[in-house]
N, C-alpha and C positions, 0 to 999 in steps of 0.2 A: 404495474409496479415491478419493478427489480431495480440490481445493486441494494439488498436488503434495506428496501426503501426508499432510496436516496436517486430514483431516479423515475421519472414517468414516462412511459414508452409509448408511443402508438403505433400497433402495430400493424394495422392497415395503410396507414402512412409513410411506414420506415422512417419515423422522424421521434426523437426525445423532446419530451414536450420540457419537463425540468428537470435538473439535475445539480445534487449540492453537492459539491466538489471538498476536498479538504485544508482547512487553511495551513498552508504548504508550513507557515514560519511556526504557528505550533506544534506540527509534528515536527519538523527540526530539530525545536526544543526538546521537547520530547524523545526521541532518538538519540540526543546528546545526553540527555538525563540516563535513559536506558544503557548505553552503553558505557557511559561513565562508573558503573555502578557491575557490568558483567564483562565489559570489552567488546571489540568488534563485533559488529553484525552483518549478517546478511540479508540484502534490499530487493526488494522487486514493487512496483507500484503500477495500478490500473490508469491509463490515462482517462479523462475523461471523454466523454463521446459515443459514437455508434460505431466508431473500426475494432472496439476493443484491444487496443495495444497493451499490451504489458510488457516495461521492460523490467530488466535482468541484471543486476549486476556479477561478478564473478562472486563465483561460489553456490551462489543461491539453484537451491534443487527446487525446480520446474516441471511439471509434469505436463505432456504436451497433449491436451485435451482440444484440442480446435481451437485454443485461443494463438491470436498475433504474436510473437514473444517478439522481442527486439531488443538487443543484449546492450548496455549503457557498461561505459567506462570512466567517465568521466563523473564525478556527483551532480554539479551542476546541468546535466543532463536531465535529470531524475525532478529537480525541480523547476522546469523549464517551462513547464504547462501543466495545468490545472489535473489536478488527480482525483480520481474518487478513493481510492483504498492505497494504502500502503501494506506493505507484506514483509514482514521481518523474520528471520532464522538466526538460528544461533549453531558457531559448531560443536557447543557440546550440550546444552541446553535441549531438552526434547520441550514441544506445543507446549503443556502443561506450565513446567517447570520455567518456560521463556515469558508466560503471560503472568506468571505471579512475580517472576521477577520487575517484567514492566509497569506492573499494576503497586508494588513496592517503588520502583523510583521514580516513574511520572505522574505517577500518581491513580486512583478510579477513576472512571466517570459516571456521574449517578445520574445521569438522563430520564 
Protein backbone atom coordinates (compact mmCIF):
# COMPACT_ATOMS: atom_id res chain seq x y z
CA UNK A 1 0.00 0.00 0.00
CA UNK A 2 1.01 3.66 -0.50
CA UNK A 3 -0.10 7.07 -1.81
CA UNK A 4 -1.77 6.95 1.70
CA UNK A 5 -3.83 4.22 0.49
CA UNK A 6 -4.85 5.15 -2.67
CA UNK A 7 -2.64 2.87 -4.35
CA UNK A 8 -1.47 -0.95 -4.41
CA UNK A 9 1.99 -1.64 -5.34
CA UNK A 10 3.76 -4.81 -6.19
CA UNK A 11 6.76 -4.61 -5.37
CA UNK A 12 8.34 -7.65 -6.79
CA UNK A 13 6.82 -6.76 -9.93
CA UNK A 14 7.47 -3.10 -10.31
CA UNK A 15 3.89 -2.85 -11.31
CA UNK A 16 0.63 -0.78 -9.53
CA UNK A 17 -1.72 -3.27 -9.18
CA UNK A 18 -4.65 -0.20 -8.36
CA UNK A 19 -4.73 3.19 -8.04
CA UNK A 20 -7.64 5.94 -7.38
CA UNK A 21 -6.82 8.81 -8.93
CA UNK A 22 -8.74 12.27 -8.10
CA UNK A 23 -11.80 13.42 -9.84
CA UNK A 24 -9.78 16.24 -11.58
CA UNK A 25 -13.46 18.52 -12.02
CA UNK A 26 -14.03 18.33 -8.09
CA UNK A 27 -10.94 19.56 -7.04
CA UNK A 28 -11.33 22.32 -9.80
CA UNK A 29 -14.29 23.19 -7.87
CA UNK A 30 -12.89 23.03 -5.11
CA UNK A 31 -9.79 25.25 -5.90
CA UNK A 32 -11.98 27.76 -7.27
CA UNK A 33 -14.16 27.70 -4.08
CA UNK A 34 -10.61 28.00 -2.08
CA UNK A 35 -9.32 30.62 -3.71
CA UNK A 36 -12.42 32.57 -4.20
CA UNK A 37 -12.44 33.06 -0.71
CA UNK A 38 -8.29 33.71 0.15
CA UNK A 39 -6.96 34.44 -3.70
CA UNK A 40 -4.35 32.93 -5.55
CA UNK A 41 -2.74 29.91 -4.90
CA UNK A 42 0.06 27.90 -5.46
CA UNK A 43 -0.25 24.27 -7.36
CA UNK A 44 1.66 21.25 -7.59
CA UNK A 45 0.07 17.75 -8.26
CA UNK A 46 1.23 14.04 -8.21
CA UNK A 47 0.52 12.32 -11.59
CA UNK A 48 -0.65 9.14 -11.42
CA UNK A 49 1.54 6.12 -12.01
CA UNK A 50 5.03 4.49 -11.14
CA UNK A 51 7.44 7.43 -12.81
CA UNK A 52 6.19 9.57 -9.93
CA UNK A 53 5.93 12.96 -11.74
CA UNK A 54 5.02 15.91 -9.91
CA UNK A 55 4.51 19.05 -11.57
CA UNK A 56 5.10 22.57 -10.41
CA UNK A 57 3.67 25.58 -11.14
CA UNK A 58 5.36 29.01 -10.58
CA UNK A 59 5.74 29.91 -7.10
CA UNK A 60 5.16 26.73 -5.45
CA UNK A 61 8.22 25.82 -2.88
CA UNK A 62 9.30 22.17 -3.76
CA UNK A 63 11.70 20.42 -1.87
CA UNK A 64 13.81 18.16 -4.11
CA UNK A 65 13.68 14.84 -2.41
CA UNK A 66 14.11 12.16 -5.26
CA UNK A 67 10.97 12.97 -6.68
CA UNK A 68 10.43 13.96 -10.77
CA UNK A 69 9.53 17.51 -10.53
CA UNK A 70 8.31 18.89 -14.02
CA UNK A 71 7.42 22.60 -13.85
CA UNK A 72 3.70 23.25 -15.81
CA UNK A 73 2.85 26.79 -17.04
CA UNK A 74 0.12 26.56 -18.45
CA UNK A 75 -3.13 25.18 -16.07
CA UNK A 76 -4.51 22.98 -18.46
CA UNK A 77 -1.26 21.17 -18.15
CA UNK A 78 -2.01 20.17 -14.63
CA UNK A 79 -5.23 18.81 -15.49
CA UNK A 80 -4.33 16.82 -18.47
CA UNK A 81 -4.00 13.35 -16.82
CA UNK A 82 -5.09 11.61 -14.02
CA UNK A 83 -3.75 12.78 -10.60
CA UNK A 84 -3.49 11.19 -7.24
CA UNK A 85 -2.84 14.22 -4.99
CA UNK A 86 -3.05 17.87 -5.55
CA UNK A 87 -0.77 20.19 -3.36
CA UNK A 88 -1.70 23.63 -2.66
CA UNK A 89 0.26 26.74 -0.99
CA UNK A 90 -0.50 30.00 -0.25
CA UNK A 91 1.80 33.23 -0.15
CA UNK A 92 0.86 34.38 3.03
CA UNK A 93 -1.09 31.54 4.50
CA UNK A 94 1.28 28.98 6.56
CA UNK A 95 -0.21 24.70 6.31
CA UNK A 96 -2.27 25.27 9.24
CA UNK A 97 -3.95 28.30 8.55
CA UNK A 98 -4.36 27.35 4.41
CA UNK A 99 -6.13 23.92 5.47
CA UNK A 100 -8.74 25.73 7.68
CA UNK A 101 -9.18 28.03 5.32
CA UNK A 102 -9.93 25.33 2.60
CA UNK A 103 -11.77 23.24 4.98
CA UNK A 104 -14.15 26.71 5.47
CA UNK A 105 -14.79 27.24 1.62
CA UNK A 106 -14.88 23.72 0.08
CA UNK A 107 -15.97 22.62 2.48
CA UNK A 108 -14.76 18.83 5.04
CA UNK A 109 -14.82 15.74 4.07
CA UNK A 110 -16.17 13.20 6.51
CA UNK A 111 -15.00 9.79 5.03
Amino acid sequence: MCGQGAQLYHAGEHRLLTSVTLDRQVALLALEKIEAEIGPLFLAAARDGLDGEVLFGEGYRMDHDGMSLVPFTESAELWSQPISKLYIQHAELGDDALADAARTAAGAWSG
